[in-house]
N, C-alpha and C positions, 0 to 999 in steps of 0.2 A: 154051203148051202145058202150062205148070203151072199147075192150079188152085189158087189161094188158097181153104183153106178157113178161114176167119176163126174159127168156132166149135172148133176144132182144136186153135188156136193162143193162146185163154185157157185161161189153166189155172183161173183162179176166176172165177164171174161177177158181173157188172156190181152185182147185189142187192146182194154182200155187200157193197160201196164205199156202200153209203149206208145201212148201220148196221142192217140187217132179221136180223142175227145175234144179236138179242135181249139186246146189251148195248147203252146209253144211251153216247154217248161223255162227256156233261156226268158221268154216274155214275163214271168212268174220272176224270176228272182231277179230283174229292174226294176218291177215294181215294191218289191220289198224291201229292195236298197233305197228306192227314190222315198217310200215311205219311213223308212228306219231315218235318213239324215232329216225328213220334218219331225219326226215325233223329239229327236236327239235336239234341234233346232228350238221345240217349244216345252221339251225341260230345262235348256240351256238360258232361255229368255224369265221362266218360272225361278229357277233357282236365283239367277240374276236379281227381279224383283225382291224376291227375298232376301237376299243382301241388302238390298239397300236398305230396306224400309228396314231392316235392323240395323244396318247403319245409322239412320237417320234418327232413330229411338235412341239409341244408345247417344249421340251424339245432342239430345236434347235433355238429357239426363244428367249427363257430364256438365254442361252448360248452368241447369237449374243445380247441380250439387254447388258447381264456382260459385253463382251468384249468390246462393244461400251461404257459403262459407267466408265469403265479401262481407255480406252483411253481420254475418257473428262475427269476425274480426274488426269491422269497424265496434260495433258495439261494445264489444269486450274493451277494447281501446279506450272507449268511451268510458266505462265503469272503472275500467282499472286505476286511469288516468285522476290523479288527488287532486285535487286544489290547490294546497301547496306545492304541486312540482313545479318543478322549474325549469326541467329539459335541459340543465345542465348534462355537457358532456365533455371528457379529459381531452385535451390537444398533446398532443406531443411534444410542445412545451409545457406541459402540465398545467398551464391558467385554462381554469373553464369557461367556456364559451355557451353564453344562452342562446340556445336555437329560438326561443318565444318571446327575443326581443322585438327582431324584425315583424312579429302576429300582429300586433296594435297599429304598426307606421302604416302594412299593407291595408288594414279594415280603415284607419282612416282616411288613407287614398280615395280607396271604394267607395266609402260614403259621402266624400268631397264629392265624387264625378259623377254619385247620383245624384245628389241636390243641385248641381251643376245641369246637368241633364235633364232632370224636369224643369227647370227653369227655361233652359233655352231646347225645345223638344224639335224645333223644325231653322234645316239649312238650303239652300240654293248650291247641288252641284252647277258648277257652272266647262268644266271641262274633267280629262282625264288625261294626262301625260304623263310615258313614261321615262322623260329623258330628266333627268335633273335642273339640271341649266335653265331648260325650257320654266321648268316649274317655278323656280325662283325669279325669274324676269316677268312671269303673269303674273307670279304675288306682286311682285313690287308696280306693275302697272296698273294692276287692279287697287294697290292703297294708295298710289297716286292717285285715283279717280276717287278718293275718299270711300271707298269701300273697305270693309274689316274683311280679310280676306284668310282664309288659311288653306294648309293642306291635309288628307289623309292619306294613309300611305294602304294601299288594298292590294295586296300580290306583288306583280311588279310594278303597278301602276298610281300615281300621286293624283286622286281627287282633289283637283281643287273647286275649294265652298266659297261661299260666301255669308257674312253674316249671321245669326243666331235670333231666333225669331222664336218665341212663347207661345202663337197662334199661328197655325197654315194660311188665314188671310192675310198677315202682316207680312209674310213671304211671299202671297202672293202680290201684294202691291208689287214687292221691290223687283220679282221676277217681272213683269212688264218691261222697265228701263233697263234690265240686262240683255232681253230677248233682241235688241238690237244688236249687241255683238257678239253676244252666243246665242245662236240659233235654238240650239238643242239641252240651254238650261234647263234644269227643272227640281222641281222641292225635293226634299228626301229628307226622312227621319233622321235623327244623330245617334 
């Protein structure tokens, strides 16, 4: 006594099940592919960043534990270290050997070639060669011409000075009479 009314009882029709809605369903799943490799593309760049930057933590931490543990090793060194040692240590011919002989020869070196050094604070490079020969034939013609004359050795290369001057103007006089044969003298710290 109930009629089934069939058209009723859909709510959408049969059409649209077979794609006459004006979208391609093949059009549907490229765009979901072209979307799924960007979203996969900017997890992949997301997760990236986060490595690093916990890389980079981790790696500033490791860093500051060293240098913390630098410095409680040196200090410990320090505390433990008597007055009386000696740093005596056995050779294998059994006579011990003072490692804290050589401390005192190097600090008075050091302190020589600071008071040396403030005394004489300004020189005239006067050239740069790297050939040996060469260097040793300018020394010797630059002390002919009564100039004090030396070398430094910088890399590969032999700076040669001239002179030892307490005041930048006292090097400036002498750099004048050099600038005739070296063009491109010029003062510099020691």
């Amino acid at each position: 006594m109930q009629k089934q009314n069939i058209a009723q009882l859909e709510m959408f029709s049969l059409d649209a099940d077979r794609g006459e809605s004006g979208c391609d369903p093949s059009r549907l799943k490229l765009i979901r592919g072209y979307q799924k490799i960007i979203l996969k593309s900017i997890a992949f760049i997301f997760i990236s960043l986060l490595a690093y930057s916990q890389g980079v933590e981790t790696g500033k931490r490791q860093a500051a534990n060293l240098a913390a543990g630098l410095n409680n090793r040196a200090s410990a060194a320090e505390i433990t270290r008597k007055p009386g040692d000696s740093g005596v240590t056995p050779v294998a011919a059994g006579v011990p050997v003072s490692a804290s002989a050589d401390i005192p020869v190097k600090q008075l070196q050091a302190e020589a070639v600071k008071l040396e050094q403030g005394k004489n604070n300004y020189t005239i490079q006067v050239a740069s060669i790297s050939n040996n020969k060469n260097v040793k034939s300018e020394l010797a013609s630059l002390k002919n011409k009564g100039y004090t004359a030396f070398s430094l050795v910088k890399g590969k290369y032999n700076v040669i000075c001239v002179g030892k001057f307490e005041e930048k103007e006292d090097a400036k006089a002498k750099l004048q009479n050099l600038k005739t044969r070296y063009p491109d003298c010029q003062i510099r710290r020691l």
